[in-house]
C-alpha positions as CSV (number, residue, x, y, z in Angstrom):
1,X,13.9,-230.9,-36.8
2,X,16.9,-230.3,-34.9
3,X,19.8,-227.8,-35.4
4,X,23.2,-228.8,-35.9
5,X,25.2,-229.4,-32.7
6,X,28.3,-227.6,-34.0
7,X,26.6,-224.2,-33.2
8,X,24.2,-225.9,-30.1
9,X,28.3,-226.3,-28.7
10,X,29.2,-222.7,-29.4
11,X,29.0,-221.9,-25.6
12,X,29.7,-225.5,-24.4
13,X,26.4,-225.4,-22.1
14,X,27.9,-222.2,-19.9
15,X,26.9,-218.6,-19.8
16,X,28.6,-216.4,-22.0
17,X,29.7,-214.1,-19.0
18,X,27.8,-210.8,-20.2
19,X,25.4,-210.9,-17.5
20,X,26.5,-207.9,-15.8
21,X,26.7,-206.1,-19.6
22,X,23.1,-207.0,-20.6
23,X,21.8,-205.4,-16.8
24,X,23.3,-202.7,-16.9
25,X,22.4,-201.9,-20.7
26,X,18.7,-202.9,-19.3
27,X,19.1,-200.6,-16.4
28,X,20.2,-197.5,-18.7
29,X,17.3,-198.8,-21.4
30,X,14.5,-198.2,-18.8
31,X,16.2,-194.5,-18.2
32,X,18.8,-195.1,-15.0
33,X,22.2,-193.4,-14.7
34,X,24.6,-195.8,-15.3
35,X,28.3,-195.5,-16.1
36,X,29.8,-198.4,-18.2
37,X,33.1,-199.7,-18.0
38,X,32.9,-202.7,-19.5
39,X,33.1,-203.3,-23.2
40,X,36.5,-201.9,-25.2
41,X,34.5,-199.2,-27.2
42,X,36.5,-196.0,-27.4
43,X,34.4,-192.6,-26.2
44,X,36.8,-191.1,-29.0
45,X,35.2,-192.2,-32.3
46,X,36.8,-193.0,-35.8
47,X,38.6,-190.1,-36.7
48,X,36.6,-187.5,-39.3
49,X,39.7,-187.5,-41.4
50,X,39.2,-191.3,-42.0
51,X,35.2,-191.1,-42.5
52,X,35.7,-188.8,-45.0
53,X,37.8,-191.0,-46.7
54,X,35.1,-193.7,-46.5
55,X,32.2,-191.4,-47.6
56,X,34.4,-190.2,-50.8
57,X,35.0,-193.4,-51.8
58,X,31.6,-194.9,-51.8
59,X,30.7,-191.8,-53.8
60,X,33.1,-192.4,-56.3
61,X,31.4,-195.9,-57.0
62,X,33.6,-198.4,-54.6
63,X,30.0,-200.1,-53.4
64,X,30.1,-203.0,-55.3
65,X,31.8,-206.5,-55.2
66,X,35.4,-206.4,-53.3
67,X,38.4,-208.4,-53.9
68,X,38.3,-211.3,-51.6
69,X,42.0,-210.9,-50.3
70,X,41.5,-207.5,-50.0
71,X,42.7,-204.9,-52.7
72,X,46.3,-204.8,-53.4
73,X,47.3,-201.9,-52.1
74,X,45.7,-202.4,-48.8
75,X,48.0,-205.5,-48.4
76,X,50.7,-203.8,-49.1
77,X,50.3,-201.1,-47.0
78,X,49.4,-203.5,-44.5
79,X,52.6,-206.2,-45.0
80,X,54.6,-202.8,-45.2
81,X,53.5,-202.0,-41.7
82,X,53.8,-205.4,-40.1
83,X,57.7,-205.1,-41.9
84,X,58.4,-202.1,-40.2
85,X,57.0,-203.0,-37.2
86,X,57.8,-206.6,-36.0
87,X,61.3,-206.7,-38.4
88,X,59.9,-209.6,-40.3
89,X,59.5,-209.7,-44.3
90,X,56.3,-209.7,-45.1
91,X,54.8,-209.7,-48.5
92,X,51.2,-208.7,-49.9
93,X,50.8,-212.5,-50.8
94,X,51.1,-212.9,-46.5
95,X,47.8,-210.9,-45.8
96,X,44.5,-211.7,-46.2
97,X,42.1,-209.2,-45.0
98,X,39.4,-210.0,-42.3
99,X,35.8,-208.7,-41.0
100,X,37.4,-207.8,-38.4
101,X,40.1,-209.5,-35.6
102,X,37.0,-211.5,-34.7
103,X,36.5,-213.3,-38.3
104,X,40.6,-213.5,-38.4
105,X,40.4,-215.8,-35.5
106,X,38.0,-217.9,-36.5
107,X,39.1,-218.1,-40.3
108,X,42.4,-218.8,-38.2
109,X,41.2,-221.9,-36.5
110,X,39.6,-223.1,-39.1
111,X,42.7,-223.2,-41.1
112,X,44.5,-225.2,-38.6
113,X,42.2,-227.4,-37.0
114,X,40.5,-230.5,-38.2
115,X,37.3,-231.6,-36.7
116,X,37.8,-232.7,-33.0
117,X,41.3,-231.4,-32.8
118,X,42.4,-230.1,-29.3
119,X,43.3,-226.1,-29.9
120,X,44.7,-224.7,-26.8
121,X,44.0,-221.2,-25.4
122,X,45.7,-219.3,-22.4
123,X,43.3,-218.2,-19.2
124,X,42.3,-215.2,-18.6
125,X,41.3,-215.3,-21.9
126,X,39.1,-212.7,-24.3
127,X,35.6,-213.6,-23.9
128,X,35.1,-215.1,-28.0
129,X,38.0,-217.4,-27.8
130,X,36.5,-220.6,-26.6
131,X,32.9,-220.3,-28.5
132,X,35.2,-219.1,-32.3
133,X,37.5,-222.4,-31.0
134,X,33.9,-224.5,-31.1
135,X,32.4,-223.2,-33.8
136,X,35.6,-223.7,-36.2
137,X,34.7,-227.7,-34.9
138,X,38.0,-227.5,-32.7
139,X,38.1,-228.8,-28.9
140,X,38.9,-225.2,-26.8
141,X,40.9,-225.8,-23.9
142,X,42.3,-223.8,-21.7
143,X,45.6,-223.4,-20.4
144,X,45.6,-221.6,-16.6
145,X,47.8,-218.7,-15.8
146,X,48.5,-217.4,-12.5
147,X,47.7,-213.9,-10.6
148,X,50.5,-214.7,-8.5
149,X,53.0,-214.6,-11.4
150,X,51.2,-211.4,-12.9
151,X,49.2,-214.0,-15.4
152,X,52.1,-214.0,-17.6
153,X,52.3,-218.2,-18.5
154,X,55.3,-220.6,-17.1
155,X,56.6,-223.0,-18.8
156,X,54.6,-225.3,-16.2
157,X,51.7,-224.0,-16.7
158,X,52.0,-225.2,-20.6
159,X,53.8,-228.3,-19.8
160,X,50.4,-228.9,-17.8
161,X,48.5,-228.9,-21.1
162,X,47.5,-231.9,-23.1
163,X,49.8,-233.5,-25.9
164,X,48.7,-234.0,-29.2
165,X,47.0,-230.3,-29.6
166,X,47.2,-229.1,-32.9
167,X,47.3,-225.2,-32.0
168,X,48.0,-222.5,-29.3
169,X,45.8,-219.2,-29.4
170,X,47.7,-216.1,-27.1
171,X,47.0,-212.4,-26.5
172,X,49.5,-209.6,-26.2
173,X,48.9,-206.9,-24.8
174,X,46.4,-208.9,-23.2
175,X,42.6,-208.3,-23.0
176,X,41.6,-208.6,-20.1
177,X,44.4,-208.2,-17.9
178,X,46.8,-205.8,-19.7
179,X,50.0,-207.8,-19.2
180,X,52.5,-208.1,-22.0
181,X,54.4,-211.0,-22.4
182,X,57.5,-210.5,-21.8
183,X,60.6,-211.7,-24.5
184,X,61.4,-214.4,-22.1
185,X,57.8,-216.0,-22.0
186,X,57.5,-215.5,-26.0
187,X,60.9,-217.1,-26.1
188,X,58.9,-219.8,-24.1
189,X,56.0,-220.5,-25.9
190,X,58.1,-220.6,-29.5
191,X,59.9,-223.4,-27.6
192,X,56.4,-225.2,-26.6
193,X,54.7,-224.7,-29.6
194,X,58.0,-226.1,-31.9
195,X,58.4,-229.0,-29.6
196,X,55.1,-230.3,-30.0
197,X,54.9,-229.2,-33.7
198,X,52.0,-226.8,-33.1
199,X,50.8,-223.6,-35.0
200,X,50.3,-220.3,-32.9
201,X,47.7,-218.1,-33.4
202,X,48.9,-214.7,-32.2
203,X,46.5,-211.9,-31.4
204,X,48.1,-208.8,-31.3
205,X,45.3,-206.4,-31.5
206,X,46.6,-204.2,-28.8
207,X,50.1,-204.3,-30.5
208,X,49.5,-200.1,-30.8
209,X,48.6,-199.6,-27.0
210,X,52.2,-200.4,-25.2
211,X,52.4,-198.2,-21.9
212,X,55.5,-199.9,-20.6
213,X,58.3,-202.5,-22.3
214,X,57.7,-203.1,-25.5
215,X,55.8,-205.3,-28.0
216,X,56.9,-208.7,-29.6
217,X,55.6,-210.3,-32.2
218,X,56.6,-214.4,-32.1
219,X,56.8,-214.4,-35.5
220,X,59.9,-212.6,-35.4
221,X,61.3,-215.4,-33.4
222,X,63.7,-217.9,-34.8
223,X,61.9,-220.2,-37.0
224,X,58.2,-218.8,-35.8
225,X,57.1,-217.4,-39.3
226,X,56.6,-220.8,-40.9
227,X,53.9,-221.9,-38.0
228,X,52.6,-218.9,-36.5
229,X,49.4,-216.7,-37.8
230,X,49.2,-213.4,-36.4
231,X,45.4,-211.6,-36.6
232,X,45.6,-207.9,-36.7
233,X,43.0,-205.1,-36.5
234,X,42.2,-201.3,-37.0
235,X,39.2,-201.7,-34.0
236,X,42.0,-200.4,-31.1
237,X,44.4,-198.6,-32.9
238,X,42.8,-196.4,-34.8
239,X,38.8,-196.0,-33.2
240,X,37.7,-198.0,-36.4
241,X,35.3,-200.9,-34.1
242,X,32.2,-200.7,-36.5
243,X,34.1,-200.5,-39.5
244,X,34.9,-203.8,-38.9
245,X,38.1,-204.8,-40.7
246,X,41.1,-206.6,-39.5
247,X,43.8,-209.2,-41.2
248,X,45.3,-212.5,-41.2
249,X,49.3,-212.6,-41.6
250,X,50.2,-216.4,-42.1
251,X,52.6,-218.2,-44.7
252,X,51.9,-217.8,-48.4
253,X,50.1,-221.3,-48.7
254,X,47.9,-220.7,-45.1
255,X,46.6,-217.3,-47.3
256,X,45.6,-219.3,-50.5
257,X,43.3,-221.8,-48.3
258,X,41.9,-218.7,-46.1
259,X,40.9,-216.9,-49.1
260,X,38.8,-219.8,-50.7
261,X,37.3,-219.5,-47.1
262,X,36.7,-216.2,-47.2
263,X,34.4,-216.7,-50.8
264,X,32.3,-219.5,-49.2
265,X,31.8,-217.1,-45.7
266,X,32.3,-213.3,-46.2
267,X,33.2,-212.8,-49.4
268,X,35.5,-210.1,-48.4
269,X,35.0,-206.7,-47.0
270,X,33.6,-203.4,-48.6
271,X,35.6,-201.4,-50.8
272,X,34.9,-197.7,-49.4
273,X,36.0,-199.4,-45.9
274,X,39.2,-201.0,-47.4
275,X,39.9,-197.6,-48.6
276,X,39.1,-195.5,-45.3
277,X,41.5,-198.3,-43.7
278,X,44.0,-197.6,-46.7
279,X,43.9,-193.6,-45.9
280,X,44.4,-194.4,-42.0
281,X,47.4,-196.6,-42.4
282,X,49.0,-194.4,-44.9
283,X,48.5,-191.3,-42.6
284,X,51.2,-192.7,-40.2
285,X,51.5,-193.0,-36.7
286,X,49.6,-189.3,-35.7
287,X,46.0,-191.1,-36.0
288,X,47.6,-193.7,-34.0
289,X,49.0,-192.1,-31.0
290,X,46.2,-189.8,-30.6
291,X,43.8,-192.8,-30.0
292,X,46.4,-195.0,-27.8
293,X,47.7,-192.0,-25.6
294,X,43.9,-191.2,-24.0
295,X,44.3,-194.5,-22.7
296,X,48.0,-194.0,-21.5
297,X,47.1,-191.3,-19.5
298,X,43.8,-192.7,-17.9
299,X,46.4,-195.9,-17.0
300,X,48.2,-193.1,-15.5
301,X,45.4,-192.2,-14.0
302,X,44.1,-195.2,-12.2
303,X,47.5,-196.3,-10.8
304,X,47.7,-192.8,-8.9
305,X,44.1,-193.1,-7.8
306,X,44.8,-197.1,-6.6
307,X,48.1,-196.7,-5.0
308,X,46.5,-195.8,-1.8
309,X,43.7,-199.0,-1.6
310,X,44.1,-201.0,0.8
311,X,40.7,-203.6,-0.7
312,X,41.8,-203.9,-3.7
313,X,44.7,-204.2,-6.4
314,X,45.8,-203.0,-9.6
315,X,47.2,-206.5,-11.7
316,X,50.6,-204.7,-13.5
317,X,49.1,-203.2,-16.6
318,X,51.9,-202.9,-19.4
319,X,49.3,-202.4,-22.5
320,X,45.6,-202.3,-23.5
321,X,42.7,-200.4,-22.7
322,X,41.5,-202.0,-19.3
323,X,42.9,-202.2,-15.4
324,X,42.6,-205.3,-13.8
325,X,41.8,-205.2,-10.4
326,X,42.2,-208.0,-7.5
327,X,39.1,-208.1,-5.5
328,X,39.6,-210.9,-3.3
329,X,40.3,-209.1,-0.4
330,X,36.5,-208.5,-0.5
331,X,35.2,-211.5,-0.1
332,X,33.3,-211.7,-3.0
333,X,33.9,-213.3,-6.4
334,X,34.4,-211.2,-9.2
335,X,30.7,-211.6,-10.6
336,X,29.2,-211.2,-7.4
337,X,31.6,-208.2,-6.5
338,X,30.3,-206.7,-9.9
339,X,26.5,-206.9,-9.3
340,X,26.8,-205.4,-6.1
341,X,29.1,-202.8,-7.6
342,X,26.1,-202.1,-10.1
343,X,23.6,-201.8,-7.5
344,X,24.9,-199.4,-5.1
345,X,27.3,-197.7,-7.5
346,X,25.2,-197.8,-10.7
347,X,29.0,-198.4,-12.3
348,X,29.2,-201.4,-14.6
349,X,32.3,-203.4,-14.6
350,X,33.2,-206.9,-16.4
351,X,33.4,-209.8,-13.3
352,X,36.7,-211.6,-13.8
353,X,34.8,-215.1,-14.3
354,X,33.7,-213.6,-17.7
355,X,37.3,-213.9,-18.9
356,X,38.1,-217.3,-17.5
357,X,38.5,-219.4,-14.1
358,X,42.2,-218.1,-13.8
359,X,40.7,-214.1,-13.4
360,X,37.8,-215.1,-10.6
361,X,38.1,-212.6,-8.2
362,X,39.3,-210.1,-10.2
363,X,37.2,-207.5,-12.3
364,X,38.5,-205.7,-16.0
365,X,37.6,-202.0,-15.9
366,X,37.4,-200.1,-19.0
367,X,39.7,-196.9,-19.3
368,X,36.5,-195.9,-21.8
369,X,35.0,-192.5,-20.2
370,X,36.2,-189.1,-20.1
371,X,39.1,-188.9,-17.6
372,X,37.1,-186.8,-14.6
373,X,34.3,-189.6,-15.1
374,X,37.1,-192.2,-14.7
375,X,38.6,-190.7,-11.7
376,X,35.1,-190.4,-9.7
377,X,34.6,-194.1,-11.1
378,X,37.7,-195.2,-9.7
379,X,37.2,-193.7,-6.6
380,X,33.7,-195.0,-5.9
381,X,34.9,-198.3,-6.4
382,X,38.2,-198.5,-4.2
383,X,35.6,-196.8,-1.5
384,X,33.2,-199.5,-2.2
385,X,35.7,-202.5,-2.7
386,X,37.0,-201.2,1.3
387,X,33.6,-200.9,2.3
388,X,33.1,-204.8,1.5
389,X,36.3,-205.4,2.8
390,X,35.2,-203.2,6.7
């Protein structure tokens, strides 16, 4: 017997890039001293205020079957905050709520893309996107960026892309590089995607971590709310990872086909979660800015620490919770930069390759430690990076 090749293709025969993750989780398993900056898990956890909230309402009885959309006033709350936020209309009947960002993209895909379709992604690129493209039976294909122009995307650089793709899948702020697209490049791809009658799938997780300019949404472009789904979280803005509950925003008839999707796959998410996500939104921006600012200070942080390296540079970090840094005056790739990094430093860092062929020789360092951890971290690794470099 023989399993389907839908999820045989998941990876598309490569490595999933977590190699240097899984050592250095093996290395602290067997009892070594190793500090991880790799994944985006906060060291700040979900705020009590918000567990509480949780606890009290799965003693009150919310424990059994949720509503599949997601209760109404959790859609409300959340359409009242995209409103307020992006400056674009947004009704209950727009939202759909999500196991999380991840599930939102691949519900996402699966709403747009037929079997075979080509769905476009831009590189550097979050590690998930091409193996969610594959598994919603879409064709992932990536459309290069450029270090040299601070990875934000040219109009060349989608012009390069093949015709006939039925979607677009972008990231701002962006993980991993921490660039923010700027209104110009939006502008852009609004252009691209209309031209060529696309849909755009808009992950805009990071939308509360904004350290310099500010954030767009491209649905609030001209035109851009009739073809443009936007996946949302409460993972990075408010410490809520393992809670796991995100959303879909996407035109009224988009949210009628995802929700018949969501009975046949999740069948929605828990109610004492819904309502600990409730409580957070409705608490206003305090639980917010206390998570994003740690992250605004480390960022502070590492550009004092990097200004003086002479091995290595910082890529221009407007948002997110990672530092990109050039490598290539090492020597080394970005994986092979990282494993030796691991080695002597016993400091775990994500290789640019993990993230796409655009990021080799580059790595994505996690602003996830306690800031005097951070700073030693940084240090060991501009000393190490110039070491390399001799």
């Amino acid at each position: 017997m023989r399993i389907s090749k839908r999820i045989e293709n998941i990876l598309g025969g490569e490595a999933d890039g977590w190699g240097v993750f899984y050592k250095a989780r093996a290395m602290k398993a067997a009892g070594e001293d190793v500090l991880e900056l790799t994944i985006g898990e906060h060291d700040r956890k979900t705020d009590p205020a918000i567990l509480r909230a949780m606890h009290e309402s799965a003693l009150s009885g919310n424990t059994g079957y949720a509503e599949v959309p997601g209760s109404a006033a959790l859609r409300k709350a959340i359409a009242r905050r995209v409103t307020a936020r992006t400056g674009v209309q947004t009704e209950s009947d727009n939202v759909i709520v999500t196991t999380g960002g991840q599930a939102g993209l691949f519900a996402s895909h699966m709403a747009v893309c037929d079997t075979g379709d080509v769905a476009l992604y831009l590189d550097p690129y979050y590690t998930t996107y091409p193996g969610t493209i594959r598994a919603a039976g879409a064709n992932a294909t990536p459309v290069p960026t450029r270090a040299e122009n601070g990875f934000q995307p040219t109009k060349d650089d989608l012009e390069s892309a093949p015709t006939g793709a039925r979607s677009l899948l972008i990231n701002s702020p962006n993980n991993p590089t921490g660039v923010v697209y700027a209104p110009d490049t939006l502008a852009m791809i609004a252009d691209f995607v209309t031209t060529r009658d696309m849909w755009l799938i808009s992950d805009e997780v990071y939308d509360t971590q904004i350290w310099q300019g500010q954030h767009l949404s491209p649905r609030a472009l001209p035109g851009m709310a009739a073809r443009t789904l936007v996946i949302g979280s409460m993972s990075k803005s408010h410490a809520m990872t393992g809670s796991r509950i995100g959303w879909i925003i996407a035109p009224r008839d988009i949210v009628t086909h995802l929700i018949n999707l969501s009975t046949c796959t999740t069948y929605g998410v828990p109610g004492f979660i819904q309502d600990a996500a409730l409580f957070a939104l409705n608490a206003g921006d305090t639980l917010e800015r206390d998570v994003s600012e740690v992250f605004a200070r480390r960022r502070r942080l590492g550009q004092k620490i990097l200004a003086g390296a002479n091995a290595l540079s910082l890529v221009p970090s407007s948002g997110a919770m990672y530092l990109m840094l050039d490598i290539r005056a090492t020597g080394l790739s970005g994986e092979d930069f990282a494993y030796r990094l691991l080695e002597a430093e016993r400091i775990a860092v994500m290789p640019g390759e993990s993230f796409g062929h655009a990021a080799a020789g580059h790595v994505r360092v996690a602003m996830t430690v306690e800031d005097r951890r951070f700073a030693d971290a940084l240090k060991r690794l501009a000393d190490f990076a110039a070491g390399l470099a001799g």
